[in-house]
N, C-alpha and C positions, 0 to 999 in steps of 0.2 A: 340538192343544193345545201341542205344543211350538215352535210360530210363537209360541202368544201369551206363553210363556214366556221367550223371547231376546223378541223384543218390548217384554215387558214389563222384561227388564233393561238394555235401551237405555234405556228412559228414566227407569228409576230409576239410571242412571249420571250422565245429563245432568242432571236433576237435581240431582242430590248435587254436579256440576260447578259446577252455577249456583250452587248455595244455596253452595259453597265461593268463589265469585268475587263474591260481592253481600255475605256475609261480610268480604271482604278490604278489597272497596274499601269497604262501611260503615262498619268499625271504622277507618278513617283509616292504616291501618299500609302503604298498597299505597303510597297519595298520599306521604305519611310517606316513607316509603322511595326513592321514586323523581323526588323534588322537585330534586334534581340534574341530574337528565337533564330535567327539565320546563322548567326554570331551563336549561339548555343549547339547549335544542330555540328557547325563548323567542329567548335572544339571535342566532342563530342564523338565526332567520325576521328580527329585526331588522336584523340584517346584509346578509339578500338584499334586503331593502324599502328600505336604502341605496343600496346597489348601484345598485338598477333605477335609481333617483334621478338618481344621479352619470351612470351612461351615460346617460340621457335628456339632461340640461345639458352635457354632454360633444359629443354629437350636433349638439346646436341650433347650440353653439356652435360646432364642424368647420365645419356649413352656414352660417353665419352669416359667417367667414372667408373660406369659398370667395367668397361674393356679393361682398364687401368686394376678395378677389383679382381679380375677374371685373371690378367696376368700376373698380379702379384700373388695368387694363389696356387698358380701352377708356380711358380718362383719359391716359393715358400714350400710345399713338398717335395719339390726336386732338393732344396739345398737340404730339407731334412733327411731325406733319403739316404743322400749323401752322407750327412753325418751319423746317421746310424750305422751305416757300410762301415767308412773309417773306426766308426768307437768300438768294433768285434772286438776279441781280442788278437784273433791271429791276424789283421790289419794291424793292432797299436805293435805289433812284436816287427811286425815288417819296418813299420816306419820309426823303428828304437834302434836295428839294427846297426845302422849306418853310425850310429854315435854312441856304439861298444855296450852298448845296455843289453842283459839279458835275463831272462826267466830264470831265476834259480830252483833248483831241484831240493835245496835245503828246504827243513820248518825253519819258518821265524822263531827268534828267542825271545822268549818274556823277559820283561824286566822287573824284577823284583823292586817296591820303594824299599829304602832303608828303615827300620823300625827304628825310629829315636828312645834311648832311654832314659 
C-alpha cells in the first residue's frame, strides 16, 4: 500500500504540473509574455537562412573566378607562345618578304659626326 501511495502522488503532481502548463499556455499570458524572445528567436533564424544564402553566391562565385583565372592563363601562354614563334628571325624574314624587305648581306656603315672647328 504504500507503493501505491507515492505512486499515486507522482502523478497527482504531474498532473497538477500539466493542468498548471496547459493553463499558462491557454490563457495566452506564457505567448503574451515571451513574444520578445519569439520575435528574436524569429529574426534570428532569418539571419542564419541569409547567411547560408550569401556563402553559397559567395562560393559559386570564388569557383567561378578561379575558372576565369585558369582560362586566362592558358590564354596567356598560348598567345605568348605565339609570339615568341613569330619574333625568330627566320619567321620576321618570312613575313617582310611579301613587302620587298630583305636581309642584306652588306656591313652597315658608321657614320662619322662632323668635328666642328
Amino acid at each position: 500500500m504504500a507503493k501505491e501511495v507515492k505512486g499515486g502522488n507522482k502523478s497527482e503532481v504531474k498532473q497538477n504540473k500539466l493542468k498548471g502548463l496547459s493553463d499558462a499556455i491557454s490563457g495566452g499570458r506564457w505567448i503574451t509574455k515571451n513574444l520578445n524572445f519569439f520575435l528574436f528567436l524569429t529574426v534570428l533564424a532569418v539571419l542564419y537562412i541569409a547567411n547560408g544564402h550569401m556563402v553559397d553566391k559567395t562560393i559559386r562565385n570564388i569557383s567561378k573566378t578561379k575558372q576565369e583565372i585558369k582560362d586566362l592563363q592558358y590564354e596567356y601562354k598560348t598567345v605568348k607562345s605565339e609570339v615568341m614563334y613569330k619574333s625568330e628571325e627566320a619567321q620576321v624574314e618570312k613575313a617582310a618578304e611579301p613587302l620587298g624587305l630583305k636581309i642584306t648581306k652588306d656591313v652597315p656603315v658608321r657614320l662619322q659626326p662632323e668635328v666642328k672647328k
